[in-house]
C-alpha positions in Angstrom: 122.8 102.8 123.1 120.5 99.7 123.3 117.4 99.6 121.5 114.0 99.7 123.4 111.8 97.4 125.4 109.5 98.0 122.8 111.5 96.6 119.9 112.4 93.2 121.8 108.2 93.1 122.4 107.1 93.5 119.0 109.6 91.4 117.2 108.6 88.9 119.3 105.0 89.4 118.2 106.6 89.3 115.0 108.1 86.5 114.9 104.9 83.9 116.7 102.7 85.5 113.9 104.7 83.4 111.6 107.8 84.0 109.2 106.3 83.3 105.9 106.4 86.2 103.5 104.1 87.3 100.5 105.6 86.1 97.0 107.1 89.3 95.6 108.9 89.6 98.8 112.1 87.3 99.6 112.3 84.9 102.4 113.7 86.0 105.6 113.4 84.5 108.8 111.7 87.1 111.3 109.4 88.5 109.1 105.6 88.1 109.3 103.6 88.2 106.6 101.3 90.1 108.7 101.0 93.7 107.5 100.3 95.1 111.2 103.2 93.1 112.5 105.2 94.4 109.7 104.1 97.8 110.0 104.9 97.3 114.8 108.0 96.5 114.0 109.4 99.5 111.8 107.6 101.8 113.9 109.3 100.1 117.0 112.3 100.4 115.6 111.7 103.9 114.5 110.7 105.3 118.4 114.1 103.3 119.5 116.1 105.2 117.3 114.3 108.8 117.7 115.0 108.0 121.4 118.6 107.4 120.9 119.0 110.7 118.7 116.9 112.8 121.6 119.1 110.9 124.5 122.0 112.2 122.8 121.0 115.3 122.9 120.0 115.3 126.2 116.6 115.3 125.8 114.0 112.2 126.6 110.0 111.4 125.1 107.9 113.0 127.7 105.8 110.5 129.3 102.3 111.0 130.8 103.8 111.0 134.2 106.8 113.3 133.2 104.5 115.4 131.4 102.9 116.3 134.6 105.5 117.0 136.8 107.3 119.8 135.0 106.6 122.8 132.9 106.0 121.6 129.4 106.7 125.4 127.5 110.4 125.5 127.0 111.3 121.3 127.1 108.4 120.7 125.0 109.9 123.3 122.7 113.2 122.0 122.6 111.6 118.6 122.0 109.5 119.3 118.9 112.6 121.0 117.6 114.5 117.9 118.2 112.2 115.3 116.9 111.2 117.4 113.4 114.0 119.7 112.7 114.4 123.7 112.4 114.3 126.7 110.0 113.1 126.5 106.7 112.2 123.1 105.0 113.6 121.2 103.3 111.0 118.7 101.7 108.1 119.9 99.8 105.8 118.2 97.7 102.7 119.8 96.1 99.9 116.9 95.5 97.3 116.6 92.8 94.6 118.2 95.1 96.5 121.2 95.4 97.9 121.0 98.9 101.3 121.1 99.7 103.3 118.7 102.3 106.4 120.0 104.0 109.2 117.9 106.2 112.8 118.8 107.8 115.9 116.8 107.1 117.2 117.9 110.1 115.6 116.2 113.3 116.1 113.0 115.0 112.6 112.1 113.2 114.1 112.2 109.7 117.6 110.6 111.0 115.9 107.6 112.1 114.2 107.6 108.3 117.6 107.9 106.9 118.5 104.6 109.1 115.3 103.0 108.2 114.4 104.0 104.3 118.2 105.1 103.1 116.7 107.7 101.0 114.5 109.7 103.1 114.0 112.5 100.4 112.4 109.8 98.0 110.4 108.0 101.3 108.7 111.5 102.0 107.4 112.0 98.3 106.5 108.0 98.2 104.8 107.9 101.7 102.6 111.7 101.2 101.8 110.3 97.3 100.5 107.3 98.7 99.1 108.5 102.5 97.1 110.7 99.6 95.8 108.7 96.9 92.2 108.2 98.6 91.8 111.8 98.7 93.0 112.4 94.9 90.8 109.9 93.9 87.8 111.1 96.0 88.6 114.9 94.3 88.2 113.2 90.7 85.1 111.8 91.7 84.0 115.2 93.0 84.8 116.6 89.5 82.4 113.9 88.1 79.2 115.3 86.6 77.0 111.8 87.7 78.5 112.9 91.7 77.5 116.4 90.9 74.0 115.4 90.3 73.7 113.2 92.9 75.0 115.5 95.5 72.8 118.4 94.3 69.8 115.6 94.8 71.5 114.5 98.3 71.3 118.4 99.4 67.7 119.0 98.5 66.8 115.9 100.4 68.1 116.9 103.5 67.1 120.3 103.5 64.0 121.0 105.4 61.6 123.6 103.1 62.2 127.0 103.9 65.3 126.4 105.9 68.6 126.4 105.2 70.6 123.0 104.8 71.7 121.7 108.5 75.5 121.7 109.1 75.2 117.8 110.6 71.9 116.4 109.2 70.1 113.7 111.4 71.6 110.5 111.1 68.5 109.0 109.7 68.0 111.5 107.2 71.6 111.4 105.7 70.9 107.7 105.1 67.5 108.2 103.5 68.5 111.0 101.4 71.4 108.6 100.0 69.4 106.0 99.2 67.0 108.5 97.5 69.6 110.6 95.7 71.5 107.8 94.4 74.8 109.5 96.1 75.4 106.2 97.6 75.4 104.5 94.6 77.1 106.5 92.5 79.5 106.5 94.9 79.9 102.8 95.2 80.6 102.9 91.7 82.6 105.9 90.9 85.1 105.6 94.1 86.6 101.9 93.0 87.7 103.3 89.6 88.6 106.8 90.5 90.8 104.9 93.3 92.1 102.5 90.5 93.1 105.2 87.7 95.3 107.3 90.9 97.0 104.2 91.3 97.9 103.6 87.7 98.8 107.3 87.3 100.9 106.9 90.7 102.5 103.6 90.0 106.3 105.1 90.0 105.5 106.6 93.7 103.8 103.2 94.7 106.3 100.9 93.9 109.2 103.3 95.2 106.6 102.9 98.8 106.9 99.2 98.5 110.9 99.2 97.8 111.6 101.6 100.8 109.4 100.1 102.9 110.5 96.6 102.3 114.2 97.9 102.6 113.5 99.3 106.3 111.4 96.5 107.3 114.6 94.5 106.7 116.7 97.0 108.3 114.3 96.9 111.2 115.0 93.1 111.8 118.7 93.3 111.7 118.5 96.3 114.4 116.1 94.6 116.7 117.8 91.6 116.4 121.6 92.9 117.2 120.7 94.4 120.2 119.4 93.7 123.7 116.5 96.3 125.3 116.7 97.1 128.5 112.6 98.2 130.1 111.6 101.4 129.0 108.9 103.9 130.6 108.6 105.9 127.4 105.9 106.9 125.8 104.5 104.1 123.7 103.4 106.4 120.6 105.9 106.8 117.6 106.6 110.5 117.3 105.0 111.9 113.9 105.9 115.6 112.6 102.6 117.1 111.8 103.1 118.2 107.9 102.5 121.6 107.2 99.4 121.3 104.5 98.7 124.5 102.7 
């Protein structure tokens, strides 16, 4: 089954943006050193091989036009259970802040990973450590006494007297209040080092993301390189399982 239309286009993009490559990585002719090239590619790639694993199953991306034109309940059914798998899960990884991200190993989502990563077991805790680091980080700096105080400040400051705190203050009043609070501030300094220490503490998980990733980025050259596209009308987005968070 050839590749996709899609994979021809952005290797091509790929490929004008220039083929020099950051230090750390080796030199390869077709990759950019442009992270959102990079990034087009292995997600082309990816959406070409879901698509082969749902054509062989009889089963196609719905389109906007398809989606239309037929009753989504029962193909749309057989689609998701397709693309992300059945029954119980398989993957599960509990993060620092406490919620828990789930993944099958048996839909044409996680077989293209396998094609892609090699190791999809270790990609999955790699790509939800890092997809999460920004929110660890942002929960240590909750825990922070100095945030503590400055949020209590930022609260008083947009609550009206005698009223209860607005859901959505105004606009204007959210940016006075941080000024006044010092929420913005302590912010700007607590978030840089809170972000730093998760990424010290997550170092294993961050360099296994940069290993993987690097290793189907490579991959992803070699496929869209070894095979022809004919024009496809599928739907341009790259299928993503929505992880159970709990």
């Amino acid at each position: 089954m050839r590749l996709l239309h899609a994979v021809c286009v952005a290797l091509t993009a790929l490929v004008m943006a220039g083929c020099a490559t950051p230090p750390a990585e080796p030199r390869r002719p077709g990759i950019s050193a442009s992270e959102q090239a990079r990034d087009d590619l292995i997600k082309s790639v990816q959406r070409a091989l879901v698509t082969r694993c749902l054509a062989e199953r009889g089963l196609t991306l719905p389109t906007a036009r398809t989606t239309k034109a037929r009753d989504a309940g029962g193909h749309d059914r057989r689609i998701q259970d397709a693309l992300f798998g059945t029954g119980r899960r398989e993957l599960s990884l509990t993060l620092a802040t406490g919620y828990t991200i789930t993944a099958h190993t048996d839909g044409c989502q996680a077989a293209a990973q396998r094609v892609l990563y090699g190791d999809q077991r270790s990609w999955f805790r790699a790509q939800a450590t890092v997809d999460n680091l920004r929110a660890e980080a942002g929960a240590r700096m909750a825990a922070d006494p100095r945030f503590r105080a400055a949020l209590a400040r930022w609260n008083r400051c947009v609550t009206p007297p005698g009223a209860a705190r607005p859901e959505r203050p105004d606009p204007a009043v959210t940016a006075r209040c941080d000024r006044e609070s010092g929420l913005a501030d302590v912010r700007a300094r607590l978030e840089p080092a809170r972000l730093a220490e998760v990424r010290a503490l997550r170092r294993e998980q961050l360099t296994t993301y940069a290993r993987l990733r690097t290793r189907a980025l490579h991959r992803a050259v070699e496929l869209a390189t070894a095979q022809p596209a004919p024009h496809s009308d599928a739907d341009p987005r790259t299928p993503t399982e929505g992880h159970d968070h709990s």
